[in-house]
C-alpha positions as CSV (number, residue, x, y, z in Angstrom):
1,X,-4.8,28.0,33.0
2,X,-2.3,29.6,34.2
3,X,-2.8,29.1,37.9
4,X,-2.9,25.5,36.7
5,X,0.4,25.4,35.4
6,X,1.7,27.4,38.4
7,X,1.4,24.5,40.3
8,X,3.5,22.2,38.6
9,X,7.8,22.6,38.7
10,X,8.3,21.3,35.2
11,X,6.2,23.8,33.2
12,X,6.5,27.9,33.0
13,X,4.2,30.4,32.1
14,X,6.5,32.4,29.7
15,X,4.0,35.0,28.5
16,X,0.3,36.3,28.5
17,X,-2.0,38.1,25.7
18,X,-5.4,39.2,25.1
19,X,-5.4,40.2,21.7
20,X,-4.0,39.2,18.2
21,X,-1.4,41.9,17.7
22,X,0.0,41.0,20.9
23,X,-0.1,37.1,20.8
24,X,2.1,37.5,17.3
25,X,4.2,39.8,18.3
26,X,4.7,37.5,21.9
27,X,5.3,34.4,19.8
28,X,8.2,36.2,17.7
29,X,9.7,37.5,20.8
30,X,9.5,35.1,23.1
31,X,11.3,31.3,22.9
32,X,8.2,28.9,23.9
33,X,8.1,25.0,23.6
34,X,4.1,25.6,23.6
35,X,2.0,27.8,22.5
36,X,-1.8,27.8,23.3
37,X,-3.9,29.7,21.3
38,X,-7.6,30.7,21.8
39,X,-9.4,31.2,18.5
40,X,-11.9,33.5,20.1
41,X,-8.9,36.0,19.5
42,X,-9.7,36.2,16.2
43,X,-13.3,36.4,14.1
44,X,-10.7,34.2,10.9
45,X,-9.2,31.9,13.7
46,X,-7.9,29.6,10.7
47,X,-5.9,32.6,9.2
48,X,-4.8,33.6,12.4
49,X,-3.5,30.1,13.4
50,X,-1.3,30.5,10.0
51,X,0.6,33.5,10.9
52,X,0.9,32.7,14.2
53,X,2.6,29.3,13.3
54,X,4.4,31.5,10.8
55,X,6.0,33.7,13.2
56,X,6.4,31.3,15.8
57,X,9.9,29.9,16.5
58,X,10.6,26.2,14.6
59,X,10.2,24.3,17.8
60,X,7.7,25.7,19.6
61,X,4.1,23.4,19.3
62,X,1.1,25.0,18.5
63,X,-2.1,23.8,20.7
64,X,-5.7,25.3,19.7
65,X,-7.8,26.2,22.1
66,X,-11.3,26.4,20.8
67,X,-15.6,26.2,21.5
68,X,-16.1,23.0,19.6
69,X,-14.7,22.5,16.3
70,X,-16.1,20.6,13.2
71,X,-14.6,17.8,10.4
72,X,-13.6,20.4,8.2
73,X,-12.3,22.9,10.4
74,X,-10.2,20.2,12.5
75,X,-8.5,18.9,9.2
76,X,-7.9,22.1,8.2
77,X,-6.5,23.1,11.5
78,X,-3.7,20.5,11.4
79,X,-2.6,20.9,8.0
80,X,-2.1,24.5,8.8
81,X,0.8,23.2,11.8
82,X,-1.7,22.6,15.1
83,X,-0.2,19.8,17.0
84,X,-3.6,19.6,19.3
85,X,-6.7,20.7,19.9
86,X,-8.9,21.5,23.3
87,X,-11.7,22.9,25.0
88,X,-11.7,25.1,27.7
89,X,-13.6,22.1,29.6
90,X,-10.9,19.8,29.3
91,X,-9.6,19.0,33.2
92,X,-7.1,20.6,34.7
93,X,-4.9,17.1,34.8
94,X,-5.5,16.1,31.2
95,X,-4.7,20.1,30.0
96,X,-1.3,19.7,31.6
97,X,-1.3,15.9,30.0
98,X,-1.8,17.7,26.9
99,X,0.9,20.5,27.3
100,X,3.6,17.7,28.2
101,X,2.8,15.3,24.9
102,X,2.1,18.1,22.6
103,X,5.9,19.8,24.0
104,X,7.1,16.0,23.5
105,X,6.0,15.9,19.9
106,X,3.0,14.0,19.9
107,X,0.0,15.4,18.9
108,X,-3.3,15.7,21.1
109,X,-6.9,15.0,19.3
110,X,-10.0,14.0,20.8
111,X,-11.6,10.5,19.5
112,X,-13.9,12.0,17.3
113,X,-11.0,14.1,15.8
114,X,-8.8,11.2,15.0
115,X,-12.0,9.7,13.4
116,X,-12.4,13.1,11.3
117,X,-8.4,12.8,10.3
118,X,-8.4,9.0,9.4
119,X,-11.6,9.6,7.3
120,X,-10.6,12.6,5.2
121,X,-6.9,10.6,4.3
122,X,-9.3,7.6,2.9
123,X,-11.0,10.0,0.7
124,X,-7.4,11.5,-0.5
125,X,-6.6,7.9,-1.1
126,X,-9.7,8.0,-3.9
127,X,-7.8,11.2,-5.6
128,X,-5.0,10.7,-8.3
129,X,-2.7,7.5,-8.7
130,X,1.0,6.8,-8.5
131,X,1.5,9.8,-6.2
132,X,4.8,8.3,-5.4
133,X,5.9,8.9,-9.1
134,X,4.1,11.8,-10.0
135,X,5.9,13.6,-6.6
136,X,9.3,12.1,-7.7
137,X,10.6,10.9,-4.1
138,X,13.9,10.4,-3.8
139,X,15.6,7.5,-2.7
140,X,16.1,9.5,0.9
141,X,12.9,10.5,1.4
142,X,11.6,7.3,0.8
143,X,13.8,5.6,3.1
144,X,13.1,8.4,6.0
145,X,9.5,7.8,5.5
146,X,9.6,4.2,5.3
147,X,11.2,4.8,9.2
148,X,8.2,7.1,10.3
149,X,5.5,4.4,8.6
150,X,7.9,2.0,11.3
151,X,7.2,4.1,14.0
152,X,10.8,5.1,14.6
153,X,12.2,8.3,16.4
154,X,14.1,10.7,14.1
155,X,17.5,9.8,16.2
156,X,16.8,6.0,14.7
157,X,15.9,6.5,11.2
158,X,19.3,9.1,11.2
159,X,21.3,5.9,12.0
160,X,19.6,4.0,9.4
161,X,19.9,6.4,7.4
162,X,23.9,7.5,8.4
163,X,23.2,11.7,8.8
164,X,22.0,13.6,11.6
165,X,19.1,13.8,13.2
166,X,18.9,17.3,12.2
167,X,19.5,16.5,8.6
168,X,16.8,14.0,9.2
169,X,14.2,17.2,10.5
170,X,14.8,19.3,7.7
171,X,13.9,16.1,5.1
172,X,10.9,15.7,7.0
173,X,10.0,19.0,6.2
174,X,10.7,18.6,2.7
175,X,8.6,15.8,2.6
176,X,5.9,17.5,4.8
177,X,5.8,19.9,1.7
178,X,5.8,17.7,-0.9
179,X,2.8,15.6,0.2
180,X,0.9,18.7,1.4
181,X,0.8,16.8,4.8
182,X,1.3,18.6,8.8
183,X,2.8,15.9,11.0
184,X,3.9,12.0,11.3
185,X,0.8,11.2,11.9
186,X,-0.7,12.6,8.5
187,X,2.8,11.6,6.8
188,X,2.0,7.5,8.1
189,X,-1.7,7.9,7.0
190,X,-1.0,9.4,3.4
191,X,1.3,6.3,3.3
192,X,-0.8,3.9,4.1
193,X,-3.8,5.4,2.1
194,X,-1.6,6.0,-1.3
195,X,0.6,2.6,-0.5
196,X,3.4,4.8,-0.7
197,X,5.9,2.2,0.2
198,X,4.1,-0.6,-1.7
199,X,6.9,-2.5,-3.4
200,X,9.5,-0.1,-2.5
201,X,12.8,-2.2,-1.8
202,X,16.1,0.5,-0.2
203,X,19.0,0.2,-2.3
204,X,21.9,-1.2,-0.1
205,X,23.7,1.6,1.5
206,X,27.4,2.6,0.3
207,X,30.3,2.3,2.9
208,X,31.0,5.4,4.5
209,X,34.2,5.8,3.1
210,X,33.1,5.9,-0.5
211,X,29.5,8.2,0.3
212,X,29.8,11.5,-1.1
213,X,29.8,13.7,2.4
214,X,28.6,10.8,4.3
215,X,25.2,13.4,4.8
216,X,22.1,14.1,3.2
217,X,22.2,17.3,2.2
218,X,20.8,20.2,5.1
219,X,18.4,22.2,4.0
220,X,4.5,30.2,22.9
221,X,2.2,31.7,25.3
222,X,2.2,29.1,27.6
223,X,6.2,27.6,27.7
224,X,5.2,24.9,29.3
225,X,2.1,8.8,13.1
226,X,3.2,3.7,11.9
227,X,3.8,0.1,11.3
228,X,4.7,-2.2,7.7
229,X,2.0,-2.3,5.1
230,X,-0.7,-2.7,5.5
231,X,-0.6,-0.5,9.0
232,X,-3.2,0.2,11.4
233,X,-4.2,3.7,12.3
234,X,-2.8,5.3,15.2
235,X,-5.2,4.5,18.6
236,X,-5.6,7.5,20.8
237,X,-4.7,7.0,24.4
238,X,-6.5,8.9,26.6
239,X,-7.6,11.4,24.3
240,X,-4.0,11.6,22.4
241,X,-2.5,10.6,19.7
242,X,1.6,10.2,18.9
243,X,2.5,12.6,16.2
């Protein structure tokens, strides 16, 4: 791999490890915009992508690199923060494909994984009623997922909005809590699959001169989800998804 990403100007191998210890103490050290992880460097891989997600700087993007995974374990794997997920026979072209999105802030699944994800959020949708009421969303939230659901960028939905994009980020995360979801992707499909936004009508914004603060309030190692109700699930494109 990284002979692979030697060869292209835009992406720098940062740092190398071959054990546990080493890649968390590398991912705390070391700014990265990617991290790839192999999960044969642990025998509790799941576990071990927590902490090193955990100790991982807030921007860097987490990309598994594993055997073969199943339903449950590729689920699992992107609640727990994994932006993407590969083989070590994935091409040399579509790994660096897969480095750029994932560093972009989409995330990269295989079909069958996107399957596995859409599948396991209709079976939430079976669980429990009026989520939006029993999670008490605020007015915010609502209106910064309601731009997500739209597809739009987190620089857009802060205009909408009238805060920062960063402001915007640390909601999301909020939110991201809240639900018990990962990404955008999981945030637009709990949406859809709950009918989160189902009747939900934004109260017209005050002028800026009378809003209090004018603000919401604010809250690797390779360096190398959305439309109105009812919405249709994201469609890979060429083995990725936009997260």
């Amino acid at each position: 791999m990284a002979k692979i990403f030697a060869a292209e100007s835009d992406l720098e191998v940062v740092a190398q490890t071959e054990s546990l210890p080493q890649t968390l103490n590398a991912v705390a050290a070391i700014a990265a915009d990617v991290i790839l992880f192999e999960t044969g460097l642990s025998s509790t891989p799941a576990e071990a992508v927590s902490e090193v997600a955990r100790r991982a700087p807030q921007r860097a993007k987490l990309v598994l690199v594993a055997q073969r995974t199943g339903e449950e374990e590729t689920v699992d794997y992107l609640r727990r923060g994994v932006q993407g997920i590969l083989t070590r026979a994935i091409s040399a072209d579509l790994l660096v494909r897969c480095v750029r999105r994932v560093a972009a802030g989409e995330t990269w699944l295989d079909k069958q994984s996107v399957n596995w994800v859409i599948q396991a959020y209709r079976a939430q949708a079976l669980q429990g009623t009026a989520p939006r009421q029993q999670l008490r969303l605020s007015e915010k939230e609502m209106l910064i997922i309601s731009g997500v659901t739209q597809g739009l960028k987190n620089k857009d939905i802060a205009r909408e909005v009238g805060t920062t994009e960063q402001v915007v980020k640390n909601y999301l995360r909020k939110i991201y809590d809240k639900l018990q979801v990962a990404d955008r992707l999981e945030l637009a499909l709990y949406s859809m699959n709950h009918r989160l936004l189902e009747g939900y009508v934004p109260e017209p914004r005050r002028p800026a001169h009378t809003a209090a603060g004018g603000q919401l309030p604010a809250s690797t190692a390779p360096a190398t989800t959305s439309a109105p109700a009812p919405p249709e699930p994201p469609k890979p494109d060429n083995g990725s998804i936009d997260g």
